[in-house]
FITORVEX-970032 format. One record per atom (N, C-alpha, C): residue in three letters; x, y, z. Coordinates in steps of 0.2 Angstrom, whole numbers, plus 5000, padded with zeros to 4 digits. Layout:
ALAXYZ
...
// end
This chain:
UNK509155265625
UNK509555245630
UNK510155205627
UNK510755205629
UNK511355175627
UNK511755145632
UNK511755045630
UNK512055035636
UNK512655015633
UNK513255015636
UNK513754995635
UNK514354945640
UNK514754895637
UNK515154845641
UNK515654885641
UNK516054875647
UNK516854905646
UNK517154855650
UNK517454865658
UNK517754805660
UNK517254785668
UNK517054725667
UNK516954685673
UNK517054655678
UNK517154665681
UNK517454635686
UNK517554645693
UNK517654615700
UNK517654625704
UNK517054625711
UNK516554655712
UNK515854625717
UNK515454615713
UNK515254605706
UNK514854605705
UNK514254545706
UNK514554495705
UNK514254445708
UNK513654435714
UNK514054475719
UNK513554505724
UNK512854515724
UNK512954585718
UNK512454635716
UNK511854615709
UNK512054555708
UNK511754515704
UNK511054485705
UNK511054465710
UNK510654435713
UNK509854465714
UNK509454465710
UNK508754495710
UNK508454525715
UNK508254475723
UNK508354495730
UNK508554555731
UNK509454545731
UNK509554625733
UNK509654685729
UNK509354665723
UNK509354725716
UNK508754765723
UNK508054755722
UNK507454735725
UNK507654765732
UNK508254755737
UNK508054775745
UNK508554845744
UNK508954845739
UNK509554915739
UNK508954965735
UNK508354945730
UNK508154995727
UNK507554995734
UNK507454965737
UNK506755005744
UNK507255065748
UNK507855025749
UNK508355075755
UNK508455135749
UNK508655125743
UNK508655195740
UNK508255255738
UNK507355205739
UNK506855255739
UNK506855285746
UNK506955245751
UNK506755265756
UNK507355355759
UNK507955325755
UNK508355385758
UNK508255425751
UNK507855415748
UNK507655475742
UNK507955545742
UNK507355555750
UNK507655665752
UNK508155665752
UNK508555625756
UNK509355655757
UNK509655645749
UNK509655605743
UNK509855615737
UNK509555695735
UNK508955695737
UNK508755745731
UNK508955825734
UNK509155825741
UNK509555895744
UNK510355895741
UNK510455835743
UNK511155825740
UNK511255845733
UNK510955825729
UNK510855845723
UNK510855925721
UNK510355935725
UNK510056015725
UNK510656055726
UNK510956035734
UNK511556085735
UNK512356075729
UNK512356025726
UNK512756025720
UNK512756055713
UNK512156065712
UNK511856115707
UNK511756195709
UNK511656205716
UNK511756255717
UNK512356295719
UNK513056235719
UNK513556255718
UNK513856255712
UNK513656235707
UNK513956255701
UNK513556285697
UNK512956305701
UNK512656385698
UNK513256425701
UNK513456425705
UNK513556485706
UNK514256495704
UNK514656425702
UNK515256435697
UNK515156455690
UNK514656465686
UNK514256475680
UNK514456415677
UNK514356345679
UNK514356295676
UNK513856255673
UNK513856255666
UNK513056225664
UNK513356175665
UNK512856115668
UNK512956055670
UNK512856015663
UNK513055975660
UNK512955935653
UNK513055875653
UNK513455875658
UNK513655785660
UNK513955755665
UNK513455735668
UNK513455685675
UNK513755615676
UNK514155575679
UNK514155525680
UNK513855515686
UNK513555425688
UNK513355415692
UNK513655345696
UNK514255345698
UNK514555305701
UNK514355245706
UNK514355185704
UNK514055115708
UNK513255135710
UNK512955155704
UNK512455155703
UNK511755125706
UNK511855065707
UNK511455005710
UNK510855035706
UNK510254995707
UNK509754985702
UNK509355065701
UNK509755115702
UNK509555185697
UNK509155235702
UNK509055225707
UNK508255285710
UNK508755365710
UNK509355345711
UNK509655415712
UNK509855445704
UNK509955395701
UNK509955405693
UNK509255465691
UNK508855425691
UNK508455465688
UNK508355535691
UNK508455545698
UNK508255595701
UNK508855635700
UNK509455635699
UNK509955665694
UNK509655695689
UNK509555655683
UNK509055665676
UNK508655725679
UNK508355715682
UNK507755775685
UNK507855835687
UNK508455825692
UNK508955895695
UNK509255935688
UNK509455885687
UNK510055925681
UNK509355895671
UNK509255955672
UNK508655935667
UNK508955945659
UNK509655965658
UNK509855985654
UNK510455925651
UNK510555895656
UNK511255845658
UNK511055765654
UNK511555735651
UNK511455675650
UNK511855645659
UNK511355605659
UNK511755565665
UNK511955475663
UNK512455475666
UNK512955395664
UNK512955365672
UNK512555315668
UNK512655265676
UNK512855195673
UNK513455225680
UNK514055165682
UNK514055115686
UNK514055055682
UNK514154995690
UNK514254935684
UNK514654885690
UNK514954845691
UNK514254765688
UNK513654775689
UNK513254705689
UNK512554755682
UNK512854685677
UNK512154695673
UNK511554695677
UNK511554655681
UNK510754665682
UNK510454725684
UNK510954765688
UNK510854835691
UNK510654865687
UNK511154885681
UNK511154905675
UNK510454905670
UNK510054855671
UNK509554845669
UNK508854875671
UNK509054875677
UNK508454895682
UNK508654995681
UNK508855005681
UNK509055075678
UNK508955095673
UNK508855045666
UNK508555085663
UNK507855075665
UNK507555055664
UNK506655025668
UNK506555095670
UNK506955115676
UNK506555165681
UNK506655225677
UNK507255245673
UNK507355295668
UNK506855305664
UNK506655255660
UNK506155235656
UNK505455265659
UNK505355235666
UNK504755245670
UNK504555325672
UNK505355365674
UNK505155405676
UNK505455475668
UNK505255445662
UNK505255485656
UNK506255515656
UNK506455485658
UNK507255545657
UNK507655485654
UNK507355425650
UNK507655365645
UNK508055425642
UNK507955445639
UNK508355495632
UNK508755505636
UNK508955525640
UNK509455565643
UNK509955515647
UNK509755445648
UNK510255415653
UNK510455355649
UNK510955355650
UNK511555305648
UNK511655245652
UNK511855185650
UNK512355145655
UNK512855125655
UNK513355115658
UNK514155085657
UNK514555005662
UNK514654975660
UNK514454915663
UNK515354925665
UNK515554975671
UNK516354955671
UNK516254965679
UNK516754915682
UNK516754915691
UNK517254965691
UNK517154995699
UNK517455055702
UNK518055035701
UNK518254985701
UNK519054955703
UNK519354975697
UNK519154955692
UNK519054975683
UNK519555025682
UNK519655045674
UNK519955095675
UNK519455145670
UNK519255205673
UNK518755235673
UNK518755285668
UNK519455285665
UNK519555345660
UNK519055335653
UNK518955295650
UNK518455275647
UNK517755325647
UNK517655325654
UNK516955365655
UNK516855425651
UNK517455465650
UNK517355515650
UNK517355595655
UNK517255625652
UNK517355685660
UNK516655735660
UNK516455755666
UNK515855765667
UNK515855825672
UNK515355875672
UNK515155925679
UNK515255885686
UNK514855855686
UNK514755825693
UNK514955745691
UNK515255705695
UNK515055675698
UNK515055595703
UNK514355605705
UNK514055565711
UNK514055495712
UNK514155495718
UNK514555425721
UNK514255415728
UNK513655385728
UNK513255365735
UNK513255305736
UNK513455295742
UNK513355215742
UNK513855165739
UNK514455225738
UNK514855185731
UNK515555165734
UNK515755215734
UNK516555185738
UNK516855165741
UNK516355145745
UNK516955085750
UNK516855005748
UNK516354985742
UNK516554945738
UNK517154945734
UNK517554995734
UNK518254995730
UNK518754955733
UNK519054925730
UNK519654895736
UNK520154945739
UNK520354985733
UNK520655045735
UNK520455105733
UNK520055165739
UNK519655215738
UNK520155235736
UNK520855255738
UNK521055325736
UNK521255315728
UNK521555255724
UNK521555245719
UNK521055255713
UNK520455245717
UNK519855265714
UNK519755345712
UNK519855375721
UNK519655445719
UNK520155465714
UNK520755455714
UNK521255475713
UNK520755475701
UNK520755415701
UNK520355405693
UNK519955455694
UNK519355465697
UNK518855515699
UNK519155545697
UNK519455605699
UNK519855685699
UNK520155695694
UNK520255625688
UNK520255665682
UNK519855665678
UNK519355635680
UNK518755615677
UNK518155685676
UNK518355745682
UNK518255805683
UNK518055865677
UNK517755895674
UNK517855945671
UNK517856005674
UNK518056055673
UNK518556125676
UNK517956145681
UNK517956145685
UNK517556185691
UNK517056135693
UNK517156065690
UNK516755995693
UNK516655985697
UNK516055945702
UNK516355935708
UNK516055855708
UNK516255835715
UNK516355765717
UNK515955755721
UNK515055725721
UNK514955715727
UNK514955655731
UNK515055625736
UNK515055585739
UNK514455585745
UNK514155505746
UNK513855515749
UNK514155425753
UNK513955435760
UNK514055385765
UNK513755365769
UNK513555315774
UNK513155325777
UNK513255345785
UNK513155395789
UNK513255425793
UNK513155375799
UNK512255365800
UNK512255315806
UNK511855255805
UNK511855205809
UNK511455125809
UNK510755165804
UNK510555145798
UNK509655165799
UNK509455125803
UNK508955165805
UNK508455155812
UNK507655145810
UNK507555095810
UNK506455065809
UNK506255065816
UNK505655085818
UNK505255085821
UNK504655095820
UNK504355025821
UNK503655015820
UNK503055055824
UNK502555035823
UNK502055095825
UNK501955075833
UNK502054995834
UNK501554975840
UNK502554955846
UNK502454955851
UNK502954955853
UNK502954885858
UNK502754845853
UNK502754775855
UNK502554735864
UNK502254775866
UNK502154745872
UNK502454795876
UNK503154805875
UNK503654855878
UNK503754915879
UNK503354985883
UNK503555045882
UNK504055065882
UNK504255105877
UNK505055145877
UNK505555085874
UNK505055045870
UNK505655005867
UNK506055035863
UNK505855085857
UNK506255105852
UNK506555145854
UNK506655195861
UNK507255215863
UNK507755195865
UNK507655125870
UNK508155115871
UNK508455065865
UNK508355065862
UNK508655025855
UNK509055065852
UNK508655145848
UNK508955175846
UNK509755215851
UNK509755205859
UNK510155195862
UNK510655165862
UNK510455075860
UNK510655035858
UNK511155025851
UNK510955055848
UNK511055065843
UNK511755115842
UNK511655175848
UNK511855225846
UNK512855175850
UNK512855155856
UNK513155115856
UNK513355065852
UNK513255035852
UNK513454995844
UNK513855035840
UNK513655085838
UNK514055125833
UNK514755155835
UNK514755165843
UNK515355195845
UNK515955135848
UNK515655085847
UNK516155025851
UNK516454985843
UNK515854995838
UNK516254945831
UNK516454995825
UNK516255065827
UNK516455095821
UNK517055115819
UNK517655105823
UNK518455095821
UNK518555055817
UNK518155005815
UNK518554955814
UNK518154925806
UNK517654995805
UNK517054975801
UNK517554985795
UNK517254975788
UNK517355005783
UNK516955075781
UNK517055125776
UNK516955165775
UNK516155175775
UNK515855105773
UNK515255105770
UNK514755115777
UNK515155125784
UNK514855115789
UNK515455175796
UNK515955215793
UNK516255255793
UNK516555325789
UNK516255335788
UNK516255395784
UNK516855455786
UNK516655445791
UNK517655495794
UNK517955505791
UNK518055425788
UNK518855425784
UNK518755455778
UNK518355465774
UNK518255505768
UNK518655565767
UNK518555615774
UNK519055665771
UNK519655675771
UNK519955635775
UNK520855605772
UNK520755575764
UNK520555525764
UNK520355495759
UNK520555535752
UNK519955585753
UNK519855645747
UNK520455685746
UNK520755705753
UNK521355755753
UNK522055705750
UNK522055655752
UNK522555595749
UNK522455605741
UNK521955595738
UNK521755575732
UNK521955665725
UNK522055705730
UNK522155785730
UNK521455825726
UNK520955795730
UNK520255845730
UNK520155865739
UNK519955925734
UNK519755985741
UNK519155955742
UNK518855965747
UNK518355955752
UNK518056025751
UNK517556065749
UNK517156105748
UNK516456135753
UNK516156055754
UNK515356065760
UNK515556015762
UNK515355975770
UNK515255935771
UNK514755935778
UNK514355905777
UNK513655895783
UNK513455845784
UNK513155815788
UNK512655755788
UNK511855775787
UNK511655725783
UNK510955735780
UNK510555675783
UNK509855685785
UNK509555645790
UNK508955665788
UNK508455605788
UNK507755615787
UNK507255535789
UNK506855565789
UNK506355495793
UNK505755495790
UNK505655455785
UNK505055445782
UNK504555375783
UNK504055375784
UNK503555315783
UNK503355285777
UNK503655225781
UNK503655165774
UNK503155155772
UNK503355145765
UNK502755125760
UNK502555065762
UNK501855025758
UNK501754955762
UNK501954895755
UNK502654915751
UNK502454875745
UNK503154825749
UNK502954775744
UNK503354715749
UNK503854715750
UNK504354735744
UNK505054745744
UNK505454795750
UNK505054855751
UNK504854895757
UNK504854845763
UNK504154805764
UNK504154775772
UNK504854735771
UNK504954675764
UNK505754635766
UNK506254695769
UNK506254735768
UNK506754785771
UNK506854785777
UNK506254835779
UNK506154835787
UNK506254775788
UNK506054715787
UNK506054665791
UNK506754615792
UNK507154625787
UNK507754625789
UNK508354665791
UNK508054725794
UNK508554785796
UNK508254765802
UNK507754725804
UNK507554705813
UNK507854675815
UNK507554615807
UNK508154565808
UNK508854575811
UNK509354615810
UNK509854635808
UNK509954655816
UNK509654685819
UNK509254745826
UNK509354675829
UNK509154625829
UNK509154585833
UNK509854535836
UNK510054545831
UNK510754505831
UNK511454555834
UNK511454615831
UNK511854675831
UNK512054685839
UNK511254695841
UNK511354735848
UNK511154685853
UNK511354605852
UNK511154565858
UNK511854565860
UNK511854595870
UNK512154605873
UNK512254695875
UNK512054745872
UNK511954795872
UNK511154815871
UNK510554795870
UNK510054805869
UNK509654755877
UNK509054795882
UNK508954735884
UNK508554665881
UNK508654595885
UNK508554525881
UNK507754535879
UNK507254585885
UNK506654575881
UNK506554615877
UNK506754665875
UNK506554695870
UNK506854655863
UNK507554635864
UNK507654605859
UNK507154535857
UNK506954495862
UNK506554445862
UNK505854485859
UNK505354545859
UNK504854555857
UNK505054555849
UNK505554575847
UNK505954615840
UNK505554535837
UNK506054505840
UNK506254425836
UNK505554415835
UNK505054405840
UNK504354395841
UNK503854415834
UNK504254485832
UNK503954535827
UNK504154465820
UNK504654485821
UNK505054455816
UNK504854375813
UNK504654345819
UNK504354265815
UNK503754275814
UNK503454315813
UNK502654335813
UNK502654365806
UNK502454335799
UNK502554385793
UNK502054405794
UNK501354415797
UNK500854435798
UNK500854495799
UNK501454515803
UNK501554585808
UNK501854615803
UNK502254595799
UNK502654655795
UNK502154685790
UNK501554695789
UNK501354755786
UNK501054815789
UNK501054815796
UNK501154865800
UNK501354905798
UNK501254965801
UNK501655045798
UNK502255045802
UNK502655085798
UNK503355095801
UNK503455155799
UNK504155185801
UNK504555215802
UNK505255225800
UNK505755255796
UNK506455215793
UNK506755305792
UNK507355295797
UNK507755355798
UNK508355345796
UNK508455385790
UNK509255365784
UNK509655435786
UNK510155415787
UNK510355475786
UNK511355455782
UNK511555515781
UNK512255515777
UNK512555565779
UNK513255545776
UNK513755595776
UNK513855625770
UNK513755675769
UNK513755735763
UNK514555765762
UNK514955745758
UNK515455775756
UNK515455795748
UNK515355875747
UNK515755885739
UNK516455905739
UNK516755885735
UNK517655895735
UNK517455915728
UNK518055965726
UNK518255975719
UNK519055975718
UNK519255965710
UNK519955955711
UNK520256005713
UNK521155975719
UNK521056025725
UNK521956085720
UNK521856125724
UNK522256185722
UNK523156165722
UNK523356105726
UNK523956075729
UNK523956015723
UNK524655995724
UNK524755935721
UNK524555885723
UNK524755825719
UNK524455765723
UNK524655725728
UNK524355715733
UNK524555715741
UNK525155635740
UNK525655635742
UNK526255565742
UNK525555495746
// end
């Protein structure tokens, strides 16, 4: 494995921090299926352009779950994973290391904002969770697209709706988790105008068209798994309640929101089984047939 510095700068500082290495690698386990579909449908799109995949990058990488599962899909591929914060950087090779495909993954220590040419050009590549840390996505994709090797694609991924936890015991409350996920579902149509991409994904396929990459597949990916009980996992949940609690006061009713909180000051309660429903927005683009859009 070979790491390498190039230019730093920009959020990194953020993504530094131990803590949230630790809560973005639970949310990444936890949305694993939809990584490893999306994956799947990208490779079995470049089967079918006869492109042997050989080299992947792995855009705003964060601590690596999707890395490796890259390494795994594309078994033939070196993959390069990119971001902006050493410590990410670190924890990525670990899990590479952990899950055998070390030999095959790279790191590159340069922020999206960066200038990407450096990396290299690649079959695919993937960008989940990544762009709308850019300050300017389309100048971004626009680096992206040339970053492309001849029949490359681009996949992106966003996140489509609130993730939704729902514990086993319904607090006192029947039908709390519906009207939350209601709750919820409000929430999303009153503040997602005004959300950034990280929590509106709409804007991506202008975005892509601007940047002059065609839009190829696009779907929402959605899956509901039961959490695992390791700690980093329950901080998760427990601050996505957290989070539930604050979000939706004035649109969730006060006692449901009141048992949440109830849950919440209780660390005793958090190893309870739960429930955590991730889903995304699925775009692959490849560079597009037109010039590049003004």
């Amino acid at each position: 494995m070979r790491h390498h510095g190039h230019h730093h700068h920009g959020h990194a500082g953020a993504f530094d921090d131990e803590r949230h290495v630790r809560r973005l690698e639970a949310e990444a386990r936890l949305a694993s299926g939809l990584h490893r579909e999306a994956a799947r449908l990208c490779d079995e799109r470049l089967a079918r352009s006869a492109v042997a995949v050989g080299r992947v990058l792995d855009l705003g990488c964060g601590p690596g779950v999707a890395t490796t599962l890259l390494a795994q899909q594309f078994a033939s591929a070196r993959v390069v994973a990119v971001d902006g914060s050493a410590t990410m950087l670190t924890r990525v090779e670990a899990l590479a290391v952990e899950h055998a495909v070390g030999s095959r993954v790279e790191t590159q220590l340069i922020d999206l904002d960066g200038d990407l040419q450096p990396l290299g050009t690649a079959d695919l590549v993937w960008a989940a969770m990544a762009l709308h840390h850019a300050a300017d996505e389309v100048a971004t994709l626009r680096e992206v697209r040339q970053l492309l090797a001849a029949q490359g694609l681009l996949c992106v991924l966003e996140r489509a709706d609130p993730t939704m936890v729902q514990l086993a015991t319904d607090l006192g409350r029947p039908g709390i988790w519906d009207r939350l996920t209601a709750a919820w579902s409000a929430w999303s149509r009153r503040a997602r105008p005004t959300l950034p991409g990280g929590a509106n994904a709409g804007r991506y396929p202008g975005l892509l068209d601007a940047a002059g990459l065609d839009v190829v597949d696009a779907r929402t990916l959605r899956d509901t798994v039961t959490a695992p009980g390791d700690a980093a996992t329950r901080t998760f949940v427990a601050d996505q309640l957290t989070a539930a609690v604050r979000a939706l006061d004035g649109l969730a009713e006060p006692a449901d929101l009141e048992a949440l909180q109830g849950w919440v000051d209780d660390p005793a309660a958090h190893a309870g089984a739960a429930t955590v429903t991730c889903s995304r927005e699925l775009l692959i683009a490849r560079v597009g047939t037109r010039q590049e859009r003004p």
